[in-house]
C-alpha positions as CSV (number, residue, x, y, z in Angstrom):
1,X,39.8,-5.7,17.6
2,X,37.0,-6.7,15.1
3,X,35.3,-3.9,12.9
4,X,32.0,-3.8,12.2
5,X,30.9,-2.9,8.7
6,X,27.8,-1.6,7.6
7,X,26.1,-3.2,4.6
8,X,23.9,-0.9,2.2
9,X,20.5,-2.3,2.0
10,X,18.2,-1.0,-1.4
11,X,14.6,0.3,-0.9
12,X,13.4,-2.8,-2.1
13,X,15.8,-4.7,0.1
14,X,14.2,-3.0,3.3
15,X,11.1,-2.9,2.2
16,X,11.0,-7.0,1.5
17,X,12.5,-7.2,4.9
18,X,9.8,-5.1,6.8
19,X,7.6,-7.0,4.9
20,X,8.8,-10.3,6.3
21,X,9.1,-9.2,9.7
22,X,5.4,-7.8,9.5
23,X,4.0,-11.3,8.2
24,X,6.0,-13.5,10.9
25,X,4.8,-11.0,13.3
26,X,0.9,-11.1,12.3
27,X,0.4,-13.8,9.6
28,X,-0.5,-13.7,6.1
29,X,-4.4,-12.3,6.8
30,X,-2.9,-9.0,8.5
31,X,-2.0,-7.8,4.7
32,X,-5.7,-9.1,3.3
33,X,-7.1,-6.9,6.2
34,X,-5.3,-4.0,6.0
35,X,-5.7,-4.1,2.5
36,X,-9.4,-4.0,2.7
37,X,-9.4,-1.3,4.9
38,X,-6.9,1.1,3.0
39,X,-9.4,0.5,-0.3
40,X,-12.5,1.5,1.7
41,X,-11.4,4.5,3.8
42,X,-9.6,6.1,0.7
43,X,-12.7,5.4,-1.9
44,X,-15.3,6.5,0.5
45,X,-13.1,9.6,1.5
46,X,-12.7,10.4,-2.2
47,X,-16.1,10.0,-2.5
48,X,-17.4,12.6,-0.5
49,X,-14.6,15.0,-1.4
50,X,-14.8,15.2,-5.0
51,X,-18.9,13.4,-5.5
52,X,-20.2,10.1,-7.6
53,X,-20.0,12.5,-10.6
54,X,-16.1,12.3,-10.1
55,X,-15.6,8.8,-11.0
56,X,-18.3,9.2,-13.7
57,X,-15.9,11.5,-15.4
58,X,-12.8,9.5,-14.4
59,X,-14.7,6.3,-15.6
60,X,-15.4,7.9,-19.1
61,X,-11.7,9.2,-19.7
62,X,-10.4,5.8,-18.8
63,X,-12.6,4.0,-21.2
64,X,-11.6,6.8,-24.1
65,X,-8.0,6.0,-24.2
């Protein structure tokens, strides 16, 4: 009888393979357009959580470092 054995895989392992399966599945311009919707939905939901005056101040701290 054969056995079977599992082999390990690291995060990074699974998560380049995921990767891979996702861009044979949909093509390179899936990520570009995901991508560009993940940056606006979180800015514009940050933006009316927290105001303009939050990345003011955010802005200022980062340029004081």
């Amino acid at each position: 009888m054969a056995q079977t054995q599992t082999v390990k895989m690291s995060r990074a392992e699974a998560g380049r393979k995921g990767g891979m399966t996702t861009k044979q599945r949909h093509g390179e311009e899936f990520f570009g357009k995901i991508g560009r919707i993940g940056g606006k939905k979180g800015g514009d939901t940050t933006k009316r959580r927290y105001g303009v005056e939050f990345y003011q101040r955010i802005g200022r701290k980062g340029g004081s470092k």
